[in-house]
N, C-alpha and C positions, 0 to 999 in steps of 0.2 A: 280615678281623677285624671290620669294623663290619658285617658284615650277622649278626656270631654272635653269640647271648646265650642264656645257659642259662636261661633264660624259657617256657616252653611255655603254652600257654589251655590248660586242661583245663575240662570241661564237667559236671559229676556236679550227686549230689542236693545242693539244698544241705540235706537234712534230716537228712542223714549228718552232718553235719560237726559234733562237739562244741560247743558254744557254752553262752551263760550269760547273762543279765542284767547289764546292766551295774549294775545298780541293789543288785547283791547282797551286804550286807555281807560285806566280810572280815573276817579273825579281827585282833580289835583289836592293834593295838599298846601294847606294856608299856614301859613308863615304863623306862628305862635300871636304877633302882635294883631293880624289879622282875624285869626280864630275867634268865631261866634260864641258868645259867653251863652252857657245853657240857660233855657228857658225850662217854667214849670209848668204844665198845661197841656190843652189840645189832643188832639185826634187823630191816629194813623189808620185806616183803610187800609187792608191787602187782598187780593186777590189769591184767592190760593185755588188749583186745577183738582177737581174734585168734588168730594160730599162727605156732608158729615155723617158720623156713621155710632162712633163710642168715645166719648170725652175721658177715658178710661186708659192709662198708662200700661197695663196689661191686655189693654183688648185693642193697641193698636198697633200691631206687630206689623201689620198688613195693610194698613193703612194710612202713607202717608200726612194728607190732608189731618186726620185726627193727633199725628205725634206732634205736629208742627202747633196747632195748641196748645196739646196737654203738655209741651218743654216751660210753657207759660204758666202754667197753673199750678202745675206738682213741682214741686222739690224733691233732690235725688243726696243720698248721700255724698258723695264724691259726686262732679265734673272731673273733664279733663278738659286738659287745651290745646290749639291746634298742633302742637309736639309728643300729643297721646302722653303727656307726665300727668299723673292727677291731682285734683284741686280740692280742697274743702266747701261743700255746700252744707246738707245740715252736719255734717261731721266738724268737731271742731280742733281733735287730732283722732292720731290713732298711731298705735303700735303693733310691732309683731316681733312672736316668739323666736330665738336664737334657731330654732328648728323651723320654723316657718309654716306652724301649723294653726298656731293661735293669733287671730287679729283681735286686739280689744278696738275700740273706738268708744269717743264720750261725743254727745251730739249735743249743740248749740242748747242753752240754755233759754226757757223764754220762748221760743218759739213755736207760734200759732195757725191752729186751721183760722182758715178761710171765715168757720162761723165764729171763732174767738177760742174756743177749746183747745188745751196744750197739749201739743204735738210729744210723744214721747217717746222711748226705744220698743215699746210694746206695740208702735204702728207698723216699726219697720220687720218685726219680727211676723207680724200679723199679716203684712204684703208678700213677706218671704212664705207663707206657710200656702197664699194661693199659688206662688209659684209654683209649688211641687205638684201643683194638681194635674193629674192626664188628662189635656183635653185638646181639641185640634186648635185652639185660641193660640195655646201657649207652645211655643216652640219645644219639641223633643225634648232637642237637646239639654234646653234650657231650665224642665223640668227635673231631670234627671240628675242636672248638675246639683240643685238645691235639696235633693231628696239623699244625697252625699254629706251637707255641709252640713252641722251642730248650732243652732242659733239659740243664744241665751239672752234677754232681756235681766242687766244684772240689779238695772236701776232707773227711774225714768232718764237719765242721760247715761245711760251707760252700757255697751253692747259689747257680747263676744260671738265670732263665730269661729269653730273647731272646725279643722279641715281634716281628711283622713290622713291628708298626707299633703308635702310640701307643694305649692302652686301659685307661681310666679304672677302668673295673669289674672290672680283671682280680685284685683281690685277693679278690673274689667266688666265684674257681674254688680259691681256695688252701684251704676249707677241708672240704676229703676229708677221710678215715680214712685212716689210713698202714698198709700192708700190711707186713711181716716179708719182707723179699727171702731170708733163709736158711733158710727155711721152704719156701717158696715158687717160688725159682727154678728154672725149668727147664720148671715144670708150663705144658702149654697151658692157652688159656686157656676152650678148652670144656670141659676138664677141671675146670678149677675150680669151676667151676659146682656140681659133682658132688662136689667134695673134700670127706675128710674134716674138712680143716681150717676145714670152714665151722661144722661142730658142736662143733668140740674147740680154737675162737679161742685165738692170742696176741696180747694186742694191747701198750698200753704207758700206756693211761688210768689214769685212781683207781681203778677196778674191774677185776677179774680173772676168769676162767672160773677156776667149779669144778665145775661138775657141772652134769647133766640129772636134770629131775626127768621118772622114766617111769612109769606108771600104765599097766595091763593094755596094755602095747606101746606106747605111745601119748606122745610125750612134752607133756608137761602145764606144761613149768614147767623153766624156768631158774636156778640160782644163782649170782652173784658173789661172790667174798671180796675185801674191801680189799686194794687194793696197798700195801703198807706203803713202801715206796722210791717212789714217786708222787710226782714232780718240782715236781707243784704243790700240795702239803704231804698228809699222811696223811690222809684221809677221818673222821672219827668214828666213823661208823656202820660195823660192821666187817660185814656181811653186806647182801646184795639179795636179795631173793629173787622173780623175776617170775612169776606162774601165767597161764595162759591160758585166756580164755573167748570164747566166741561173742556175747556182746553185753553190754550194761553192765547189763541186768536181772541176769543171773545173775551179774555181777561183785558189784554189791550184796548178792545172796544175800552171796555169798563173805565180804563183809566182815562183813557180820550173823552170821556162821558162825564168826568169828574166823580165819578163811583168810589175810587183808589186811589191809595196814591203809591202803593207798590205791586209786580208782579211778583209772587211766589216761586217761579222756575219760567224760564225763558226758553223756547228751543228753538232749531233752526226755522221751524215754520215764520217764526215773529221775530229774529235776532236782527235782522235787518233795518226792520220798521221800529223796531225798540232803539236803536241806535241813535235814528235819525231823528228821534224826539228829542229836542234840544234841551227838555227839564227833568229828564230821566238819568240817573247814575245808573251803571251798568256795574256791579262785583260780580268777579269769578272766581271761581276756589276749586281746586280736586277735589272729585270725590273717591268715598274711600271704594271705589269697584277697579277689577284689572282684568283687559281684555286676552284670551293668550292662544297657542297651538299648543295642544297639549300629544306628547308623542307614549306611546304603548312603547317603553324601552324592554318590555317583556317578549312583544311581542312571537310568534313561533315561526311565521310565514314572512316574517318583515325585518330579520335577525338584524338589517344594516340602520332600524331606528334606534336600537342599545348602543349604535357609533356615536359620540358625543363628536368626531370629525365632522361625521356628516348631516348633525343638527347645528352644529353653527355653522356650516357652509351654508348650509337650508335658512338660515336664519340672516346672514350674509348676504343673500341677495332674495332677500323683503324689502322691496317699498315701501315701508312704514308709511313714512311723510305723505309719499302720493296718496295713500288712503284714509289719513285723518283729514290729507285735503281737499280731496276729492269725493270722498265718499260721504267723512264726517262733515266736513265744512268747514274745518279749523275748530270741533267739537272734543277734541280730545289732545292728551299730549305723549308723546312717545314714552315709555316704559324702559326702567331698566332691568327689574328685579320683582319679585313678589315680596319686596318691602316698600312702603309708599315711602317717597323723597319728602322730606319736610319734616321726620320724626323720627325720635330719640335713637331709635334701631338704624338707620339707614345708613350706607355704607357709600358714600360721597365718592371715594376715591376709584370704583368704579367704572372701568373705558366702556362707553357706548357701543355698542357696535351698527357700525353705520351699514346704508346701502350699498352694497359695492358688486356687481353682477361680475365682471372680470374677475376679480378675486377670488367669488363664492366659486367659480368656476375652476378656480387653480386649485381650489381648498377638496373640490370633490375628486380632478385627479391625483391628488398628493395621498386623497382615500383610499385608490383603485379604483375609481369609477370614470369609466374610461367611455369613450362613443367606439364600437365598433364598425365595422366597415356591413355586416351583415343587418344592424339597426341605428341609422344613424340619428333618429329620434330620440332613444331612450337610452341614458349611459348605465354599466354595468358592472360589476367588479364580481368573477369565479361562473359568470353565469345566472350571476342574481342584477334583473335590473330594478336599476334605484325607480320603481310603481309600488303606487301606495293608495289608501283612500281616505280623505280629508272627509269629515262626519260635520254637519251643523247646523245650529238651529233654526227651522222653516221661517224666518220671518224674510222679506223683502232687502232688508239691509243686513243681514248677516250674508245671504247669499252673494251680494254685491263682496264683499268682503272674501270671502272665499274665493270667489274670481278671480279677486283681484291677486290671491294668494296663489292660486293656480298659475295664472298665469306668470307670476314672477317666475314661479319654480319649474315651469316648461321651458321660461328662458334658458334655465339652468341645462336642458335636458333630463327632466326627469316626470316621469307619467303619472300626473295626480288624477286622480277620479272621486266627481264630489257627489254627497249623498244630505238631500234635507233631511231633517230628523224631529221629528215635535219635538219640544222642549222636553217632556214626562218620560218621553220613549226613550232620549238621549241621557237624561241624568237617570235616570231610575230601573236603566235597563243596559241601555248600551255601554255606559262608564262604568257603572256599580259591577258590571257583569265584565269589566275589564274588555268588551269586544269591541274592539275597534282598535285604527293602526294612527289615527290623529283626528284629534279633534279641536274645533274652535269653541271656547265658550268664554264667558263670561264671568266673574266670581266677584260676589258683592261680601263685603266685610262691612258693612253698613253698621254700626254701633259698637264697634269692636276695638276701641279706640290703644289696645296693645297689641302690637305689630306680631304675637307669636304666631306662626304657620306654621306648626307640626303638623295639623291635621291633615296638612296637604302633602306634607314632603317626608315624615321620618317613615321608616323602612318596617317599624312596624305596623302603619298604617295601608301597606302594600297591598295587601291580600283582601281587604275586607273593610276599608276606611276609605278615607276622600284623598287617599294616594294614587287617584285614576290611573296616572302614569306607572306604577309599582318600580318607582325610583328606586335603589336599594344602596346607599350611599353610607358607610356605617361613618365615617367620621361627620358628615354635617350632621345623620341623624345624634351624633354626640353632642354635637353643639346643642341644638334643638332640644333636646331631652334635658339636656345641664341648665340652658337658659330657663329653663321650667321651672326650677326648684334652687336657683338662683337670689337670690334677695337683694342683691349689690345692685343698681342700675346699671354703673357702670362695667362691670362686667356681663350681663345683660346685654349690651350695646358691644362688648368687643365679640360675644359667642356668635349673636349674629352677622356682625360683621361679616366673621369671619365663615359663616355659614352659607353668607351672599356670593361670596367669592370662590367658594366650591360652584354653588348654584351654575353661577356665572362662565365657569368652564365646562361644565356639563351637561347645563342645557337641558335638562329633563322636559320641558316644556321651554316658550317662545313666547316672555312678554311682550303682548303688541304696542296697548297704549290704555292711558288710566283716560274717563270720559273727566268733562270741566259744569261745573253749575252755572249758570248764570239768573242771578236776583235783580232786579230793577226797581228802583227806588226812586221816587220824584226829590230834586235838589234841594226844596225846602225839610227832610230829614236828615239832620247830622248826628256824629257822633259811631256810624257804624263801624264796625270792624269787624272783617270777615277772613281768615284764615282757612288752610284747606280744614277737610270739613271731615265727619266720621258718621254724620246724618245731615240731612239739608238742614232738617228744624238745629241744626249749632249755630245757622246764621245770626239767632234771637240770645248769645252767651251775652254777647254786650247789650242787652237791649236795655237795662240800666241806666244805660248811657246815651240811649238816644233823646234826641230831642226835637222840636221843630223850630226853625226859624225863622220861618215865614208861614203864618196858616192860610192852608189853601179848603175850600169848602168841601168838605165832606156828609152831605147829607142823609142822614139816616131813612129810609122809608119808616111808613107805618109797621112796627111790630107788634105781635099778637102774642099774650103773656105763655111765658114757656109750660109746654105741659106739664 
């Protein structure tokens, strides 16, 4: 159990990834007497960038566009909230053993699928059971972790799961989509894949499947109807209506067409023309991904990247800011740590370490790293000069970024040499294989809503785990491993603290900067609230609560009855 965590690095563009200004006005808040009293009713439109593909909470790992529904439809045991502390959905408490092996939990009483049938602890036992299945749908890891855990259905509201052993982060895996077992039962699970009950969902969320919107064959577009029996109170807004497009240019068309009335992710392509729409709200929120340099402190040939001097001199003189400004666009925000700021874990008290090229430069001779008279180019300390070679992902905007990195650290005098790298060839070959001397990537923690990072940083992970760097730090990896099998929050929250602030002086790698989302909403929907974020689809946690205040026309085309 401690070497599993539903944690994965992923490596993409980060120019894909929605993001916003943090600098961006929100839409003001109104004084309590002024606040619009909720209305019941009416129709939201969104544009979401994408296709439908599986209305299916395990078959949408991979696909955005479909979790951003199915958070609408399915019910999960536990939420959490934008502080990663977890919240009751069908759970109605739950407890755990003095050892920390045993979770019981009792689940809402009353509560129903979607066709009227009651929802019981033998659904959720019965979603757990296709977890365990090996197949390329379902994440490894996330297979493997369930084929660990002991799931007893003790009663129709009453659940235990047995852990082999003590595991802090485990309420982390609790929050699935819950599958309908009498629906369902019996069907394999390659089948499923395939079923039609991936386009014709029941689930037991605020929102309900009513229909496919199809267009010349082609399905275009989704619609929900309120659940009116919806356990966590009636929704307002009695319709969804999601349309699908190929990218946020022509989502925008849509909304200017009166199609929408919200964009699902904004990027720099349309952040601009989004802005200047004078009935659009603009929310931004972190997302939970972190851009970084990650340094081989292993290294054999590169012995002065194990200096923790001369990665924060290195890190010392980074123009961060110039490149989230310049590159990203005001698309990201500077990083301090591989724990996101805003939640429970995070280590506030923290000094920044700013830009400072002078400094990094006093910091490298205070190293030995000296300019010779024989290279005045490249500085050096014994005869080894500080050259090295920065690895990264083939896209257009990483390499701009690498540049950009290059080039700070030439200011420095020191000889970086950059190499593209496909994505596959990089993670699954050049990091896993430990070869390379720094690398730029990217690491998405996307539904992982407890801050643990062992999988990245403890020292048993070095050799053969997503410890790329083979950090070997035995006291953080103490904190790490304690915070694991830990059950106190609050002492949770001082291990890692206190494991930031080793991090923090050692530098194993080089937080660059977390990217930002941006959602776009027409001013007649209120009631949002959007906090940083651990998946886009958390923008819909409050959706309860939204309402409209003014209806603006949103007309349906002709739909063709769902197959």
């Amino acid at each position: 159990m401690k070497k599993i965590r539903w944690q994965l690095i992923i490596i993409f563009l980060t120019g894909l990834v929605v993001g916003a200004l943090l600098l961006i006005e929100q839409p003001a808040a109104q004084s309590p007497a002024a606040a619009p009293e909720p209305t019941q009713g009416g129709a939201y439109a969104e544009a979401l960038i994408g296709s439908l593909q599986r209305l299916n909470p395990l078959l949408d790992f991979y696909n955005s566009a479909d979790r951003d529904v199915d958070r609408l439809i399915y019910s999960r045991l536990i939420t959490f909230d934008n502080r990663g502390n977890p919240l009751a959905d069908l759970a109605d408490s739950w407890g755990i053993s003095k050892d920390g092996t045993i979770y019981n939990f009792a689940i809402k009483e009353g509560v129903k699928w979607h066709d009227g049938e009651a929802l019981t602890s033998d659904d959720i036992v019965f979603t757990i059971d296709l977890m365990r299945t090996d197949s390329p749908v379902i994440p490894s890891d996330l297979a493997e972790f369930w084929r660990n855990v002991e799931v007893t259905a003790v009663s129709p509201t009453q659940l235990q799961f047995k852990l082999p052993e003590p595991f802090s982060p485990f309420l982390d895996y609790l929050s699935f989509g819950v599958l309908p077992r009498h629906l369902l039962d019996g069907v394999a699970f390659e089948d499923l894949v395939d079923s039609p009950f991936n386009l014709q969902p029941v689930g037991s969320g605020p929102y309900q499947f009513d229909r496919l919107i199809v267009e010349d064959g082609n399905i275009t577009g989704v619609v929900l109807a309120v659940n009116s029996n919806y356990y966590g109170g009636k929704p307002f807004i009695e319709q969804l209506v999601f349309r699908y497009y190929p990218d946020d240019v022509s989502a925008l068309d849509a909304y200017r067409n009166g199609n929408v009335q919200g964009i699902a992710g904004v990027t720099q392509a349309t952040l601009a023309e989004v802005l200047a729409e004078p009935d659009l709200s603009v929310y931004t929120s972190r997302l939970p991904e972190l851009s970084m340099v990650l340094f081989n402190v292993k290294s054999n040939d590169k012995p002065f990247l194990g200096d923790a001097a001369v990665r924060k001199a290195l890190y010392t003189g980074l123009n961060r800011q110039w490149m989230v400004d310049r590159i990203l666009n005001g698309q990201a925000i500077l990083a301090d740590g591989p724990i996101f700021p805003g939640t429970w874990a995070y280590n506030d008290a923290l000094q920044r370490v700013n830009f400072d090229a002078a400094q990094a430069q006093d910091m490298l001779v205070e190293a030995g790293y000296v300019i010779s008279a024989e290279d005045v180019a490249v500085r050096a300390k014994d005869g080894n000069q500080l050259a090295f070679t920065l690895i990264y992902p083939d896209t257009p905007e990483h390499e701009q970024i690498a540049q950009a990195i290059q080039r700070d650290w030439e200011a420095l005098q020191a000889r970086v040499e950059l190499e593209a790298v496909p994505y596959d060839v990089l993670l699954n070959e050049r990091l896993a294989n430990r070869d390379f001397q720094a690398a730029l990537v990217d690491i998405n923690l996307a539904r992982s809503p407890d801050p643990d990072p062992y999988p990245f940083w403890d020292q048993v992970q070095a050799t053969s785990g997503q410890n790329y760097t083979q950090w070997d730090n035995k006291m953080a990896s103490d904190y790490l491993e304690n915070a694991r099998i830990t059950l106190d929050i609050t002492e949770r929250a001082r291990l890692y603290r206190n494991f930031q602030a080793i991090f923090a002086e050692e530098l194993p790698a080089l937080p660059l900067f977390y990217p930002v989302y941006n959602y776009a909403v027409d001013t007649q929907v209120q009631g949002i609230r959007m906090g940083p974020l651990f998946d886009a689809s958390d923008r819909f946690s409050s959706v309860t609560d939204w309402f409209l205040q003014a209806r603006r026309s949103t007309p349906l085309p002709e739909t063709s009855p769902t197959p």
